[in-house]
N, C-alpha and C positions, 0 to 999 in steps of 0.2 A: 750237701749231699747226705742222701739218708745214709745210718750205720747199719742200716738192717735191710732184708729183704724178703719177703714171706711169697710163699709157691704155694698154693692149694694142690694137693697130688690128690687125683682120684684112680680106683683100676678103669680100664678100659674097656669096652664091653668084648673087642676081640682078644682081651687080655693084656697083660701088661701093666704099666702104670701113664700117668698123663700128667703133668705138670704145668702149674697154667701160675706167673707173674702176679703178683696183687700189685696195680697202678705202673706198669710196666708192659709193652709189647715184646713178652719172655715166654714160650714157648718149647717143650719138647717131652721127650714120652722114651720110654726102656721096658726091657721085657723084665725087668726085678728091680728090686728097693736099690742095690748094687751100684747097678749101670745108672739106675737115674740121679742117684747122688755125684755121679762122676757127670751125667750129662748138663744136670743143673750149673755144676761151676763151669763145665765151657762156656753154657748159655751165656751165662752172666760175665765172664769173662769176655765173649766173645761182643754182649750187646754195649757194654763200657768200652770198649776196648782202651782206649790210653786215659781214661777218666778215671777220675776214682773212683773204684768198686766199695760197694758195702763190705762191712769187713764182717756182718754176721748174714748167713743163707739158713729161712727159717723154713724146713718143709711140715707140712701142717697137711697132715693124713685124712680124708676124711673118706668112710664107707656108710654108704647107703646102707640099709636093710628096711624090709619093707615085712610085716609080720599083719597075717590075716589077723580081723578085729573080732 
């Protein structure tokens, strides 16, 4: 079992944030940093459910920007 878990979080374009599983069918999105930290560990609590979960949740931020050349 891996000890670790890494989430790529991007914002959403109708707002919010997105959370997307690295190597994992993990899944879910919150309208703040907040909520998605609380939504992340149901995810992952809820996709293990009696297995054993990773005991580290690594979110890894990443923002576009896009600047004329």
């Amino acid at each position: 079992m891996d000890k670790e878990i890494i989430f790529l979080v991007e914002e959403a374009e109708e707002g919010g944030y997105v959370a997307k599983a690295l190597g994992y069918s993990i899944h879910t999105e919150a309208e703040n940093i907040e909520e998605l930290r609380k939504a992340v560990k149901d995810a992952v609590k809820c996709h293990f459910g009696d297995k054993e979960i990773p005991s580290v949740i690594r979110l890894h931020l990443v923002k576009d920007e896009v600047l004329a050349a």
